[in-house]
Backbone as CSV, one residue per row, in Angstrom:
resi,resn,N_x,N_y,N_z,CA_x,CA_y,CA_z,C_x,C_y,C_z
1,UNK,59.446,-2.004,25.352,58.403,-2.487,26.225,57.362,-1.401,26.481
2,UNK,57.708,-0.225,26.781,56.701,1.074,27.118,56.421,1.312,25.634
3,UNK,56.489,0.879,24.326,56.232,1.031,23.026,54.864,0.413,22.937
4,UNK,54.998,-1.553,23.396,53.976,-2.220,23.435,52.789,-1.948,23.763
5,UNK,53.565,-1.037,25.263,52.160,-1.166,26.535,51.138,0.118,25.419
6,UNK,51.769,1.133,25.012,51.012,2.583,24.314,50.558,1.837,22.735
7,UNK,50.848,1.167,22.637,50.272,0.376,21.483,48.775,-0.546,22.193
8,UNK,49.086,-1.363,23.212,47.999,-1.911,23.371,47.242,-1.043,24.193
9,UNK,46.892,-0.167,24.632,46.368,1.281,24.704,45.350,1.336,23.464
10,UNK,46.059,1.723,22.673,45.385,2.375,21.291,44.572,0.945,20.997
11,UNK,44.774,-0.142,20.994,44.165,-0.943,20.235,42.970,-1.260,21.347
12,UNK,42.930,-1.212,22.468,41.899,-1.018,23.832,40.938,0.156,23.061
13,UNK,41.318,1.412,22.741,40.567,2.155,22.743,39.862,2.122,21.441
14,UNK,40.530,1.428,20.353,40.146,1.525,19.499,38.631,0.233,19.213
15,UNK,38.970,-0.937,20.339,38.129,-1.812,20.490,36.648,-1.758,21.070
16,UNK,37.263,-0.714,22.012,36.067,0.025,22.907,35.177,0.663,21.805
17,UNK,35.670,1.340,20.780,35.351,2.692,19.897,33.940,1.655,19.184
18,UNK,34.789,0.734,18.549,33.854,-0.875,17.642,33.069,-1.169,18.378
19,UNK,33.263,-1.781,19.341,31.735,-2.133,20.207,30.705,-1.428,20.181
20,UNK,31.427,0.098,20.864,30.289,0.846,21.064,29.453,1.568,19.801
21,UNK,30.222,1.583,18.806,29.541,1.898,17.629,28.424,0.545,17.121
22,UNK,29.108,-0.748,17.128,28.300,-1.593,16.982,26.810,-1.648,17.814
23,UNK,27.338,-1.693,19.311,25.765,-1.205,20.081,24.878,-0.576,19.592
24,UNK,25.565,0.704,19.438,24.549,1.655,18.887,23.840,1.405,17.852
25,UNK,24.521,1.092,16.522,23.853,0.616,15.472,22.882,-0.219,15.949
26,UNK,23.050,-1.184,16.849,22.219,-2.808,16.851,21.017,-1.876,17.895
27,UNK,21.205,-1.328,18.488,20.013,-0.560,19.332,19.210,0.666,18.426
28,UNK,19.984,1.305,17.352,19.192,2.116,16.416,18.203,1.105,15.800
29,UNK,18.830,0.135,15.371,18.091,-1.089,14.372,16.592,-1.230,14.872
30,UNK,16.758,-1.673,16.320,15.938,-2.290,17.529,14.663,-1.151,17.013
31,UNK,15.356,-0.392,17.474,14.470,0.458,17.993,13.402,1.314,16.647
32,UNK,13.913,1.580,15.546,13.656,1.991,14.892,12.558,0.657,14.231
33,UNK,12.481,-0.748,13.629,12.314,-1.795,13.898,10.222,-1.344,14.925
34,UNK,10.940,-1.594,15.655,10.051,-1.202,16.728,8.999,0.128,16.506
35,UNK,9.333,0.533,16.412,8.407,2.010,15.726,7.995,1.658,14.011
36,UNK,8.390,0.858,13.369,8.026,1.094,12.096,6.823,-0.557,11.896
37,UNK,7.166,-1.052,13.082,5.575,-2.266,13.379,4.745,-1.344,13.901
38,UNK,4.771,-0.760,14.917,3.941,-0.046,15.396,3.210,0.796,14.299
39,UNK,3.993,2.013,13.795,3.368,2.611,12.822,2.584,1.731,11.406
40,UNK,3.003,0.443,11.129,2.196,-0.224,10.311,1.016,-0.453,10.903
41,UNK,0.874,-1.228,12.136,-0.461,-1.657,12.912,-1.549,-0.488,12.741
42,UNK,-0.910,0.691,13.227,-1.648,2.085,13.016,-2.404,2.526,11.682
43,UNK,-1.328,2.088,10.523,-1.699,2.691,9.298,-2.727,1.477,8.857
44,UNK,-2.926,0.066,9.427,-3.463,-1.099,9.141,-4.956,-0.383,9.304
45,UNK,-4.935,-0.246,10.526,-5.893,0.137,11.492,-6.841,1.135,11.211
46,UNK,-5.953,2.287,10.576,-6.565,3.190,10.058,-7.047,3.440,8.862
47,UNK,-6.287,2.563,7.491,-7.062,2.102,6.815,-8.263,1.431,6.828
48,UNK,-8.708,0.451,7.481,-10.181,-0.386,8.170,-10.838,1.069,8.373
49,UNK,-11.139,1.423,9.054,-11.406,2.654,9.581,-12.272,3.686,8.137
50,UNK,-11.180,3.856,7.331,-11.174,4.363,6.205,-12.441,3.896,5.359
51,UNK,-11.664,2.735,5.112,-12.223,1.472,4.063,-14.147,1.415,4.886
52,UNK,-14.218,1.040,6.125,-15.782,1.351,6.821,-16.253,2.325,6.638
53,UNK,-15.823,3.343,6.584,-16.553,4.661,6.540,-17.451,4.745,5.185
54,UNK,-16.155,4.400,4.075,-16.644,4.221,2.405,-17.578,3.116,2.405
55,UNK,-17.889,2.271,3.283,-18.879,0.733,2.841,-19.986,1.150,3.641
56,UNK,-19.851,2.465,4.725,-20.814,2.589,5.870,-22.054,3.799,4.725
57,UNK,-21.211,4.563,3.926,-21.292,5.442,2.941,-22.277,5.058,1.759
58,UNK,-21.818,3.684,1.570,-22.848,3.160,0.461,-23.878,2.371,0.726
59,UNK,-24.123,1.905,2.076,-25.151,1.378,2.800,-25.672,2.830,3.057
60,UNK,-25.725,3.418,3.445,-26.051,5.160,3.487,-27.302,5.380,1.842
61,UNK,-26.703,5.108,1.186,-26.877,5.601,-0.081,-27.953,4.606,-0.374
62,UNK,-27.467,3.256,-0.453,-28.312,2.063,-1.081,-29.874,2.103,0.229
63,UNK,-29.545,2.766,1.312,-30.894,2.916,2.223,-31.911,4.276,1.712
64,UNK,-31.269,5.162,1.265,-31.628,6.485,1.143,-30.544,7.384,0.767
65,UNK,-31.074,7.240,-0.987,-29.869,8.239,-1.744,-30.640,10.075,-1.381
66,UNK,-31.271,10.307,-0.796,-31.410,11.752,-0.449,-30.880,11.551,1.429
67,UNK,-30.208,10.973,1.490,-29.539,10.949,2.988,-28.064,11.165,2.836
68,UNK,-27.576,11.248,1.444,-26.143,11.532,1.331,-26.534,12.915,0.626
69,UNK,-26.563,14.167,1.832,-26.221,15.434,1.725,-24.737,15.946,1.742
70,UNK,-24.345,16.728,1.162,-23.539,17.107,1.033,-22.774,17.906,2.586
71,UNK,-21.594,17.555,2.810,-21.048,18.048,3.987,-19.805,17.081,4.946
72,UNK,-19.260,17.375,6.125,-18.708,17.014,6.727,-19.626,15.946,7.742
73,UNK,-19.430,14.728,8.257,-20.068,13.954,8.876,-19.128,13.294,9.859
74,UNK,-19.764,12.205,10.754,-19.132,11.402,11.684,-20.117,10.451,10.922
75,UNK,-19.526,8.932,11.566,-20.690,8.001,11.137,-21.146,7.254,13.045
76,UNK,-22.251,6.552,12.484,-23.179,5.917,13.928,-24.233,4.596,13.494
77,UNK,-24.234,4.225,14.227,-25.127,3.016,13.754,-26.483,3.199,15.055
78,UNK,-27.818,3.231,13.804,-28.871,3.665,14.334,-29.723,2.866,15.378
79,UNK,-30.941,3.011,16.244,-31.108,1.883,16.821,-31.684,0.533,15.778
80,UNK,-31.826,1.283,14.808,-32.642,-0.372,13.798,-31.667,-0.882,13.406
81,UNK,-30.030,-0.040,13.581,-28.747,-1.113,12.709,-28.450,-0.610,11.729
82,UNK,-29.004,0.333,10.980,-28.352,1.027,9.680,-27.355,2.092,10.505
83,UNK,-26.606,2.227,9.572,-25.266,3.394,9.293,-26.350,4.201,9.118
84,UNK,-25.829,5.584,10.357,-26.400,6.798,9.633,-25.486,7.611,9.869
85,UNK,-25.157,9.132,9.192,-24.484,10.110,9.763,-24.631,10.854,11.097
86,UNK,-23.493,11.685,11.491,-23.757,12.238,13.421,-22.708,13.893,12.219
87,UNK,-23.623,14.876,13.218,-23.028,15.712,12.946,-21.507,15.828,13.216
88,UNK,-20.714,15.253,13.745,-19.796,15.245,14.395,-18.974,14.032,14.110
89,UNK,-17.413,14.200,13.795,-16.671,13.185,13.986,-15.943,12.134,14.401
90,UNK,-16.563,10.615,14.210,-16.403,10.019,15.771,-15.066,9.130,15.334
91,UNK,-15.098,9.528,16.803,-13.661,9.155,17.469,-13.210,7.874,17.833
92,UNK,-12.398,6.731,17.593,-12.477,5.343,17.897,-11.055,5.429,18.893
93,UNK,-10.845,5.043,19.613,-9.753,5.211,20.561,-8.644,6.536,20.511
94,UNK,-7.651,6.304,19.449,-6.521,7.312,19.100,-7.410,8.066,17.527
95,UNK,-7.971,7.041,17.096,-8.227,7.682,15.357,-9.693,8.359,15.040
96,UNK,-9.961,9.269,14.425,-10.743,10.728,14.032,-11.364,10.344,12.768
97,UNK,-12.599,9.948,12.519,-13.237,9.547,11.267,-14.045,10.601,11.057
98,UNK,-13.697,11.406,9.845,-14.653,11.897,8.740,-14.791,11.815,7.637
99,UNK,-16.326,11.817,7.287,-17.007,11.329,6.065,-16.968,12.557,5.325
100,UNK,-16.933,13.283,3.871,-17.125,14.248,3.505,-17.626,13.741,2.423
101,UNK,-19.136,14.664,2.306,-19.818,14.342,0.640,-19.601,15.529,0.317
102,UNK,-19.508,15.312,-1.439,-19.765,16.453,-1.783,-20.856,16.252,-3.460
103,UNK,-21.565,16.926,-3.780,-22.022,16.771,-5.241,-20.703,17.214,-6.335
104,UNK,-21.128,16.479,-7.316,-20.396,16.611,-8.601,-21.044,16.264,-9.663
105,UNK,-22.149,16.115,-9.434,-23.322,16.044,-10.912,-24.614,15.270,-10.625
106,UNK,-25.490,15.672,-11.352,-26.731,15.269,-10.900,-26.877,13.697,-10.893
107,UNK,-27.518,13.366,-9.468,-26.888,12.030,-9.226,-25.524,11.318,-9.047
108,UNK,-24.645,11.750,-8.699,-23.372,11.962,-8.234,-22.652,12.217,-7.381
109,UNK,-22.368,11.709,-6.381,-21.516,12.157,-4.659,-19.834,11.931,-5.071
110,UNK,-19.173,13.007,-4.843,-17.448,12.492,-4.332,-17.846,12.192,-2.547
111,UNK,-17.449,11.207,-2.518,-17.499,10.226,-0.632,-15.885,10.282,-0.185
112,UNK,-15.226,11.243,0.315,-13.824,10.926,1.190,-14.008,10.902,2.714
113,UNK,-13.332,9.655,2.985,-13.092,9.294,4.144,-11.600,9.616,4.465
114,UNK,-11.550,10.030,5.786,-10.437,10.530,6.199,-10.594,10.354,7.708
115,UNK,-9.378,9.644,8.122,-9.031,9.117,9.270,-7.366,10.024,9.536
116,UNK,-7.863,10.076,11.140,-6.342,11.196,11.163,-5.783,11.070,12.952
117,UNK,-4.659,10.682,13.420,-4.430,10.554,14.359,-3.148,11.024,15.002
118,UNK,-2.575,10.960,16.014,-1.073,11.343,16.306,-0.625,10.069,16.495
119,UNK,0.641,9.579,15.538,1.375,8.774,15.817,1.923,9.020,17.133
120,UNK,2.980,10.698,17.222,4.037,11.201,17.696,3.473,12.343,18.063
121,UNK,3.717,13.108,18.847,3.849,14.427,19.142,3.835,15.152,17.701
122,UNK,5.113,14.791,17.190,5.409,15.228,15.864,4.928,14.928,14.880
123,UNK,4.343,14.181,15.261,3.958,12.930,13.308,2.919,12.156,13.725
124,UNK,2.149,13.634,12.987,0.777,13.682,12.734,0.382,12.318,11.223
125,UNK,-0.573,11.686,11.624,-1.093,10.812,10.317,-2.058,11.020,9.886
126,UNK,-2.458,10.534,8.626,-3.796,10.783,8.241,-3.816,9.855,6.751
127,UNK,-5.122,9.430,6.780,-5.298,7.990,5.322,-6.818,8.761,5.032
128,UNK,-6.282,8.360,3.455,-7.491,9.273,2.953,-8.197,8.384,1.901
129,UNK,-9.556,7.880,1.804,-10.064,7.352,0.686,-11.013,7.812,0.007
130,UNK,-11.082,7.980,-1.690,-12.380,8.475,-1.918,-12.849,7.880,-3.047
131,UNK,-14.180,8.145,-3.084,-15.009,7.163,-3.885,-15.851,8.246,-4.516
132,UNK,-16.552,7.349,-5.441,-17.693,8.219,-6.450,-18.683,7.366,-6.467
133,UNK,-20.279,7.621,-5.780,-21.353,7.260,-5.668,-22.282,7.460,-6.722
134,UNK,-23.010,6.566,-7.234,-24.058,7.243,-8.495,-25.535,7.190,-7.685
135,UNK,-26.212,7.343,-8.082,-27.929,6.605,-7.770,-28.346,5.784,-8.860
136,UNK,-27.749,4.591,-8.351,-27.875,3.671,-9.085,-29.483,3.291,-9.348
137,UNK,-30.453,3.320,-8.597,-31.450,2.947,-8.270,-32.464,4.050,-8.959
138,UNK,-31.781,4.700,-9.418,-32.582,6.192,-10.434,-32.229,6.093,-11.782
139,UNK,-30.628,5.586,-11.920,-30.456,5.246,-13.139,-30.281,4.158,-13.851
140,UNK,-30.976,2.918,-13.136,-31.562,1.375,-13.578,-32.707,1.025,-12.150
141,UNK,-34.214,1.692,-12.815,-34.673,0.867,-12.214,-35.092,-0.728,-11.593
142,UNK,-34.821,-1.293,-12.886,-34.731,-2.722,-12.570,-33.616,-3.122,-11.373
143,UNK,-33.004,-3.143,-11.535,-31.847,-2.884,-10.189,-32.033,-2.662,-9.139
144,UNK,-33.093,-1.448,-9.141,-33.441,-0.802,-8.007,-34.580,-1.732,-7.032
145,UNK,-35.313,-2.607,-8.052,-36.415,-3.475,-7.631,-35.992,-4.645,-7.373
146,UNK,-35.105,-5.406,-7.993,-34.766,-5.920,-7.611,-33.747,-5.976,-6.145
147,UNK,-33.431,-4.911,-5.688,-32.233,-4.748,-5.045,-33.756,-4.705,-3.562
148,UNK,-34.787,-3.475,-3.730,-35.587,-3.784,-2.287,-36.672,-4.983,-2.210
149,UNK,-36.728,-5.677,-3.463,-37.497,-6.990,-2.965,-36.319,-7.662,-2.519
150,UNK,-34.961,-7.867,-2.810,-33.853,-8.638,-1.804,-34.038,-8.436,-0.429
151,UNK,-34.701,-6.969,-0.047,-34.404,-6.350,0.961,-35.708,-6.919,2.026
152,UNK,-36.910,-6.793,1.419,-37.722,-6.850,1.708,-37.968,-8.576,2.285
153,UNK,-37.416,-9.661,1.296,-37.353,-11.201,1.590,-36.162,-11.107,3.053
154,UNK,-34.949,-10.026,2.956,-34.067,-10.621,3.621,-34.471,-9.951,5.297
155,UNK,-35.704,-9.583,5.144,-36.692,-8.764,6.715,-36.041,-7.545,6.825
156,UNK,-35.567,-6.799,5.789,-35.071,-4.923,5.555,-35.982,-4.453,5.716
157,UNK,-36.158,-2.983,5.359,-36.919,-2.005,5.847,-37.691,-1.934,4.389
């Protein structure tokens, strides 16, 4: 009888042991789960971000290809509504947008956008896109005329 009772003992403790390992697992799950939506929304987010900077970049260009100087930028939207550059990198709530041109041949921009934020204390993010700009409008004029009489019918500058 005192055999039983130290037997069902062990199988108490051993039941306790299962649960609580199970908890844990099902609350690691949770939780981890939970941080890895979050961090998608973020990386969603910050891609857009990205992806604007590069479309804000070629409206930049297609307005005035001697306005994509070479350098570090923020972007801004002017009072007439065009994208223009800000010396400085602007900031959208948590996320850090910079534009970087650089030359790589005559008539030629490398355009990276880079967005960079703190997930974590620890875990730092950052999404990076880059593109290659020509002057299109130098190297097909027809294109080019056609592209500001569009501009010109659609009440552009």
């Amino acid at each position: 009888m005192n055999w039983e009772k130290g037997q069902s003992l062990i199988e108490l403790i051993v039941a306790i042991g299962i649960f609580v390992i199970a908890i844990s697992a099902l609350a690691f799950f949770i939780l981890d789960s939970y941080v890895s939506g979050r961090l998608a929304q973020e990386i969603t987010i910050a891609n857009f971000l990205a992806e604007e900077g590069i479309e804000a970049t070629r409206s930049i260009r297609d307005n005035d290809w001697e306005g994509l100087i070479p350098g570090n930028y923020g972007l801004t939207i002017s009072p007439q509504g065009n994208w223009v550059f800000q010396d400085s990198p602007d900031i959208i709530d948590k996320f850090t947008r910079l534009i970087l041109v650089e030359d790589i041949g005559i008539d030629r921009k490398k355009v990276t956008s880079r967005v960079t934020w703190q997930f974590t204390q620890a875990r730092p993010q950052e999404i990076r896109l880059v593109t290659y700009l020509t002057n299109w409008a130098k190297t097909n004029p027809y294109l080019a005329q056609l592209h500001y009489r569009w501009r010109a019918d659609d009440g552009g500058e």
